[in-house]
Steps between C-alpha positions, in 0.01 A plus 500: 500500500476165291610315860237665658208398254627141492475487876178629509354266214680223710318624830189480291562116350560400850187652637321317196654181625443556896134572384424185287665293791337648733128408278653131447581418832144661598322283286711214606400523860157538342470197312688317807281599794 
């Protein structure tokens, strides 16, 4: 059980992370084109 709640808060950091690139990279093309 504690394996399965530490893979699902890691699923949920690396959404986090996917979702801030994914707004930096956005603005970057922004602020570039």
């Amino acid at each position: 059980m504690h394996s399965f709640r530490a893979r699902l808060l890691l699923y949920f950091s690396y959404i986090e992370i996917c979702r801030k690139i994914r707004v930096n990279t956005n603005n970057w093309h922004i602020s570039f084109s």
